[in-house]
N, C-alpha and C positions, 0 to 999 in steps of 0.2 A: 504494500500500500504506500502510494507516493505522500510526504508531509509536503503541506506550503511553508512558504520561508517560516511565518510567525511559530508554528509548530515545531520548526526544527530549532528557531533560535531559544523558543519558551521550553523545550524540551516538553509539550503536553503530553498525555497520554490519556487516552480514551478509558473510559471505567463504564461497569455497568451493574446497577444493585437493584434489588427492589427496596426502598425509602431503608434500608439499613441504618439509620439517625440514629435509633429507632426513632420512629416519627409516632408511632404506641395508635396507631390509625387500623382499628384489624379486626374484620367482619369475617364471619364464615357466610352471609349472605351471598357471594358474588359463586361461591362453592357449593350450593344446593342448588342454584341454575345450572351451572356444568352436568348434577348431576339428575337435572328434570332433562336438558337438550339428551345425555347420551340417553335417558330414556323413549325420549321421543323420537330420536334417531332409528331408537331398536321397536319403537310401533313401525315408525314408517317402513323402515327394513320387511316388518314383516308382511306390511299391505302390500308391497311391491307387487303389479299385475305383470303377470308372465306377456301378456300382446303389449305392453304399453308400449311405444318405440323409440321412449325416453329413458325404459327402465334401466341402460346402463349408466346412462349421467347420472340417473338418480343415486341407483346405487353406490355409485362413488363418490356422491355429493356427502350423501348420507353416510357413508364409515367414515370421511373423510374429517368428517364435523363432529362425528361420535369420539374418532381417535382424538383432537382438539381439544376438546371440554374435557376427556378423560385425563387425558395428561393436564390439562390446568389446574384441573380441580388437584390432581397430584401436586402439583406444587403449590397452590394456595395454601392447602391444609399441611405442607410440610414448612411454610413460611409462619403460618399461625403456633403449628405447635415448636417450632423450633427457635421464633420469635418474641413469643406472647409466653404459651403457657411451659413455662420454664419450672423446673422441678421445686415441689415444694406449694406450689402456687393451686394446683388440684387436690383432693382428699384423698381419693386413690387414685396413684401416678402410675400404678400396674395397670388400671383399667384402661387408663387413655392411651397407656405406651401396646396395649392390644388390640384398643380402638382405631389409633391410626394406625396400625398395621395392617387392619383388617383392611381400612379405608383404602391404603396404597394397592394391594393385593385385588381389593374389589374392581378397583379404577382398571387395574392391570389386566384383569380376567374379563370387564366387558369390551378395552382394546381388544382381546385375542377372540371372545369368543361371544359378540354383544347379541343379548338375549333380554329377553323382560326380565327371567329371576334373577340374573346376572345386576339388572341394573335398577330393581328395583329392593334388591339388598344395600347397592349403594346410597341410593336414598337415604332409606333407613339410617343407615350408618352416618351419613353427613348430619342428619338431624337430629343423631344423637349427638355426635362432637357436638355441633350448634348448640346442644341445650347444658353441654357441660361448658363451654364455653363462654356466655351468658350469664351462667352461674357464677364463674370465676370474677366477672365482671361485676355480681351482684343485682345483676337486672333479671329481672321475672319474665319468662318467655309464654309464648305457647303456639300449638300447634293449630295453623292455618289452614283449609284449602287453596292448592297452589291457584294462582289465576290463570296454568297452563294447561294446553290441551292432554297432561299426563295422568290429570288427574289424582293427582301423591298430592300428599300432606308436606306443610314446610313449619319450620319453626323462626317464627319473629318476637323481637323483643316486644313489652309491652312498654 
């Protein structure tokens, strides 16, 4: 990669973080979309009409954007607990360190093999983090109907 002069005389160097300040800004909100779209990915996946003459764009519209949100959601939720809820700060630090295991694992196995149980265990599991998360924060949550066509339940602060 070529430097212009200013770069080469200031010696800059290009960085790339998510708000690592910490800037203490940290929603699992933006991670239960990721994991309502791979769900709806994997309806649409499954209405897919054999005559349609779209269906291979579709098709790969649709993994395309399932793989996307699953790896986001991966790292959202690895930025939250690795950021935010730091040891000590949860009551049981077993549960959540199982929790987002399961989460990474969940995220990982509807990449490979995205199905509805596949991803709507993910759910599930994002909205448990969510409510333990919320917790830590000391806000009272509860569980909403999404306003998406996936029809899953979400958890919002009150």
């Amino acid at each position: 990669m070529k430097l212009n002069i200013f770069e080469r005389l200031l010696k800059i160097e290009v960085g790339y973080a998510h708000c690592d300040v910490p800037c203490g800004i940290y929603d699992p909100y933006p991670a239960q979309i990721d994991a309502h779209t791979c769900l709806r990915m994997t309806g649409l996946l499954k209405n897919l009409e054999a005559n349609d003459p779209l269906r291979d764009v579709k098709f790969s519209r649709y993994i395309e954007n399932n793989e996307k949100h699953a790896e986001d959601l991966k790292n959202k939720i690895r930025v939250i607990y690795g950021d935010f809820l730091t040891p000590g700060k949860v009551e049981n630090d077993d549960e959540l360190v199982l929790l987002v295991r399961d989460i990474l694992k969940e995220a990982s196995n509807q990449r490979q093999n995205p199905n509805e149980v596949n991803a709507l265990k993910l759910v599930d599991s994002v909205n448990k983090f969510s409510e333990i998360f919320w917790k830590v924060k000391g806000v009272a949550t509860k569980k909403v109907a999404s306003p998406y066509p996936t029809n899953g339940d979400m958890v919002i602060p009150l």
